[in-house]
N, C-alpha and C positions, 0 to 999 in steps of 0.2 A: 335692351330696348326699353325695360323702364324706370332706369333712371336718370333723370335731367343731367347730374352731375358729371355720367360719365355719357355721354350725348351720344346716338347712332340713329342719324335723323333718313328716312326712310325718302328714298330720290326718285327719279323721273326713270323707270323702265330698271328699276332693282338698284341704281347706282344711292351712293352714300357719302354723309358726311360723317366723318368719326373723331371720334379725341377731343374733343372739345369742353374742355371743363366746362364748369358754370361761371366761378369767377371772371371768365373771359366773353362774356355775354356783356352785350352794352345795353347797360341800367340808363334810361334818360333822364337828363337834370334842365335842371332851367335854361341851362346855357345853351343846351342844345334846341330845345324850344325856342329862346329866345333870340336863335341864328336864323330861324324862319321869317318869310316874308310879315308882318301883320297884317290884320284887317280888322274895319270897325265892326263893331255889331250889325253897324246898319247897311254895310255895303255886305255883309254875310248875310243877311238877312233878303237882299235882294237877289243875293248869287242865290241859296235857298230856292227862293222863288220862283225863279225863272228856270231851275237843274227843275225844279217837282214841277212842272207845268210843260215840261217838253213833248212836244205833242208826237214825237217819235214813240216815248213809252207812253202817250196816253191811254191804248187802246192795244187791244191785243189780237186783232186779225192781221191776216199774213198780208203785208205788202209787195204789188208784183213790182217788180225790178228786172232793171236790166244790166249789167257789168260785162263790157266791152274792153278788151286787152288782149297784147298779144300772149295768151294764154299758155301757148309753146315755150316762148321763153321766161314766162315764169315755172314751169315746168319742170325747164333744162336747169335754169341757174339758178338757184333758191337762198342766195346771199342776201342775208337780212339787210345787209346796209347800202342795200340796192334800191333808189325807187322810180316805178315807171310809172309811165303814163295811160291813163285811160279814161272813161269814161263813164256814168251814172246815168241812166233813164226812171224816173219815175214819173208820178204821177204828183201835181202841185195841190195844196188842198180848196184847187177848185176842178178838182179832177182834169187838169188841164198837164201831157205830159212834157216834161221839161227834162233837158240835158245837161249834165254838168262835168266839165274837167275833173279827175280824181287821181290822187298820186298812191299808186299801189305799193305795198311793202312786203314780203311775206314775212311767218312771224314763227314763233313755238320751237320744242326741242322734237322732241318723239314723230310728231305730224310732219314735221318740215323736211325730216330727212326722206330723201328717194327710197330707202326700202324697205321706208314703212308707209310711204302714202302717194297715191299718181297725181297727188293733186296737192299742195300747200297752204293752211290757212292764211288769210289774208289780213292786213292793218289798211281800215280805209281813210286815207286823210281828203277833208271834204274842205272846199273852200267856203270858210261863211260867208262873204259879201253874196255869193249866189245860192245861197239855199235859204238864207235869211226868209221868212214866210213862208217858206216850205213844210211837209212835214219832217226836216231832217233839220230844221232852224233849230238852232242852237248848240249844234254836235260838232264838231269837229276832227278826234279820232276813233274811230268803231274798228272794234278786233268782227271779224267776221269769220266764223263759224259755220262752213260747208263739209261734204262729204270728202273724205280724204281719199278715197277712191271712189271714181262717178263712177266705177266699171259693177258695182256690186249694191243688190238692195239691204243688204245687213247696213253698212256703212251710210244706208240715208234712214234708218231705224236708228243708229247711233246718236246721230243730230238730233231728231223729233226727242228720243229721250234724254238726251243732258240737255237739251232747250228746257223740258217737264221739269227736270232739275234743278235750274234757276230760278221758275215758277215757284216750285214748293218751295224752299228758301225765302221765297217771297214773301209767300203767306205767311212764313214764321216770324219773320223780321223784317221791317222797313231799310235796317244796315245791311245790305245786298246789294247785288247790282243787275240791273233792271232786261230785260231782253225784248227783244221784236222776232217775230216768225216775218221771213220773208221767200215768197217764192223767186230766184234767181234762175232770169235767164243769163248761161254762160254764153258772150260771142266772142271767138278766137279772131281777132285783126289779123293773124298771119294768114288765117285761112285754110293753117294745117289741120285743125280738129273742127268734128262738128261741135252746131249751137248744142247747148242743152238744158233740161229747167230745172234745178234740184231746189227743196226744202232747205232752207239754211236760216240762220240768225244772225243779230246783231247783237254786241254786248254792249252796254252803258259804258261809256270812259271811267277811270278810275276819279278824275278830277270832277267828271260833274256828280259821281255820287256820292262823293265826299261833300261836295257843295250842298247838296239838297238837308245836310244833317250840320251844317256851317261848321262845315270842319275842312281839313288840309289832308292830303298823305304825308304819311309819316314814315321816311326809309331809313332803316336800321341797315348795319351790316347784319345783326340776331339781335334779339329782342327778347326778354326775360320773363316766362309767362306770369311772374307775379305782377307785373307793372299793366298786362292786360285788362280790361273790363273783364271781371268773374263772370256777370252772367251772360255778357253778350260771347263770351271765350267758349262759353260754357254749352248754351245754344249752337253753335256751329261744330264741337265733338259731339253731340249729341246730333246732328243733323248726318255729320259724317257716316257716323255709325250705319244710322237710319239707312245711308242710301248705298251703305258695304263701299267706303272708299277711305284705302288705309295712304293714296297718295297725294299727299300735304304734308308741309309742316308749319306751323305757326312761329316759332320761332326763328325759324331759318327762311321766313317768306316763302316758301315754294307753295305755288299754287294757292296763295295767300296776300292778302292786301291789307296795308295797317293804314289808318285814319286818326287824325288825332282832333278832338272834338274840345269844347271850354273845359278847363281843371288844373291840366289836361287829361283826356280820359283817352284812353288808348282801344281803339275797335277794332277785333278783325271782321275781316270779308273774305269770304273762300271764292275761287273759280275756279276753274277748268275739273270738271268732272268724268268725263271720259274713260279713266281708269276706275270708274266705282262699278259696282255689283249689281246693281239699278240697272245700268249700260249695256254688263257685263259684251262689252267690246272684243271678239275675237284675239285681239292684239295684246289684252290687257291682264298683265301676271302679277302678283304680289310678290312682293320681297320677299325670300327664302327665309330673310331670320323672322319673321313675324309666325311661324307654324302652323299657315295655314294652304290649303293646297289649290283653293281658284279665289278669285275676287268676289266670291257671292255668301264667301264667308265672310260675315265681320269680327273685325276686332278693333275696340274700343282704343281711341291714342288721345285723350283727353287727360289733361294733366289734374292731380290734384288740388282741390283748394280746398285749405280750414275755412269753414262757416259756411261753406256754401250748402243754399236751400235747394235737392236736387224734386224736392217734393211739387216746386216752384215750375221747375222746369219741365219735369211730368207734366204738370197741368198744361204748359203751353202749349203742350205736345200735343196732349188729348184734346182741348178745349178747338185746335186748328186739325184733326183729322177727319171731319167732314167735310172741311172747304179744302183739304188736300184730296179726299176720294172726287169730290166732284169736279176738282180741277184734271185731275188723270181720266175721270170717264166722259169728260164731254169735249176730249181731244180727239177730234177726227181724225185729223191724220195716220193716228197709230189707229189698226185694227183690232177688234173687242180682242182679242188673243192676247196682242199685246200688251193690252190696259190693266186686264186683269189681271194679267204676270207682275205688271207692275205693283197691283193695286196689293198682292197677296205677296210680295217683296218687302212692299212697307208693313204689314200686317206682324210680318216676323218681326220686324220692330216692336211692333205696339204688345206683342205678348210676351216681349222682354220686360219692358219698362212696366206693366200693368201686373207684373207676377214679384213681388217683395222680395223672393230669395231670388230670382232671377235678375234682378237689379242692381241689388246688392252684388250679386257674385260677377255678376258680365260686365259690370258699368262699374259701381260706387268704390269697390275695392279691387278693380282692375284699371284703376286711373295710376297714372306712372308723377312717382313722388319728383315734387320741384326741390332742388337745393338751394342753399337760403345766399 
């Protein structure tokens, strides 16, 4: 597991990718760049504009909602390349509420399957001509992030905390992607299940927040952590760490988004948190080969890089950990119990990174060597 050259990239519920030399990593060149759509400065400049001005993430109180489907049979059949139909109630931002057509999808690996969840995360695709002046104006697909089983209160503690998770990210870095709290009422059209209202989220599209940094996705089959931005690469193992979630891999996209900005400069973006330590998710095991025995251990999978200033990074760290405590404790939703688990979660972070030999030994010389 740590070294790049002979790859054992750590997967979705223990599964693996192996064997994978380095040489066999696709290094990006111009050409490949160059097969990409372009755009001017000044129509990226007004994508920018209008991704950072979305008034869906302008504000971060929970929006009440309504999602209306026949919720049975997304239920029964959970074929992603299925989509049905339903419907949106909100509120317009003249608090006035309005209805909208919506084409359901279910989505994910681990959640979507029946015996790991009573319930399927959802892909909401929103028609723009009718939400245009809303506040959902400008969105068009949101991954939706509800309790995977409504049957149990651990699993809507699960969503409050990897929502907290997207949050903190936030505060570290603007290269994120953005969330909304919303309280969702579920209405089953069959009529088989009752209503009900659980705490869920929305995530930002992958394309508007590439937009808001005038930049594109960038999909690789793998992708060579030299050709990444060091510190933005760099910022998100170190966040990893922080929140005990050893499943991602950056070069193999899992649980990962690549961005490609003017240079070109290559950004990751992390999602799906779930599996992290922060969460610690009933469901959620670490890999056998990593040596550690629950997810509330961490271990560091940030690769190395010559030059890099990790002294840099520290500071980002410390310099945002009071707008991270006070972001965890003036979250209602989670109860003080909660908060403070949380709060003393990150802590075990911060007396890693703040202790020189502990840094050194956990972090700077437990980074897994790149092949050239």
């Amino acid at each position: 597991m740590s070294d790049f050259g002979d790859v054992s990239v750590v997967g979705l519920s223990g599964r693996m990718v192996r064997g994978v030399m380095v040489a066999a990593l696709i290094i990006p060149t111009m050409a490949g760049v160059q097969a990409q759509r372009p755009r001017t400065e000044e129509s990226a400049a007004r994508l920018a504009e209008n991704s950072e001005r979305a008034p869906l993430f302008a504000a971060t109180e929970p929006l009440t909602v309504t999602l209306e489907a026949d919720l049975d049979d997304l239920q029964r059949d959970r074929d992603e390349a299925l989509e049905r139909e339903g419907s949106l109630t909100f509120r317009d931002l003249e608090g006035r509420p309005i209805t909208v057509s919506v084409q359901l999808t279910t989505r994910g690996d681990f959640r979507r399957n029946r015996r790991n969840c009573n319930f399927p995360p959802l892909l909401l695709n929103l028609p723009r001509g009718r939400i245009a002046g809303t506040i959902f104006g400008g969105q068009n697909k949101l991954k939706l992030v509800s309790p995977c089983n409504d049957e149990r209160d651990d699993y809507q503690r699960y969503v409050l905390l990897e929502y907290l998770l997207y949050r903190t990210f936030n505060v570290l870095t603007p290269v994120s992607f953005r969330v909304r709290l919303l309280n969702v009422t579920f209405k089953d059209s069959s009529g088989k299940h009752q209503e009900r209202t659980r705490h869920s989220f929305v995530i930002e599209d992958v394309d508007r927040m590439a937009e808001r940094h005038m930049a594109e996705e960038s999909d690789w089959p793998q992708f060579h952590p030299h050709n990444m931005e060091a510190r933005q690469a760099t910022i998100v193992d170190f966040f990893q760490y922080m929140i005990g979630n050893t499943d991602w891999s950056a070069p193999y996209f899992h649980n990962v988004k690549m961005i490609r900005a003017a240079g070109p400069t290559y950004l990751v973006v992390p999602f799906d948190f779930d599996f992290a330590g922060a969460v610690d998710a009933n469901y959620a095991t670490p890999d056998a080969t990593l040596g550690i025995r629950n997810v509330r251990q961490r271990v560091y999978r940030g690769f190395c890089r010559d030059g890099l200033d990790y002294t840099s990074i520290v500071s980002l760290f410390n310099e945002r950990k009071d707008d991270i405590h006070a972001l965890v404790r003036g979250f209602d939703p989670l109860n003080e119990e909660e908060r403070q688990d949380l709060i003393e979660y990150y802590d075990g972070f911060y007396d890693i990174i703040n202790n020189p030999g502990r840094l050194r030994r956990e972090i700077v010389n437990a980074c897994r060597p790149v092949g050239v």
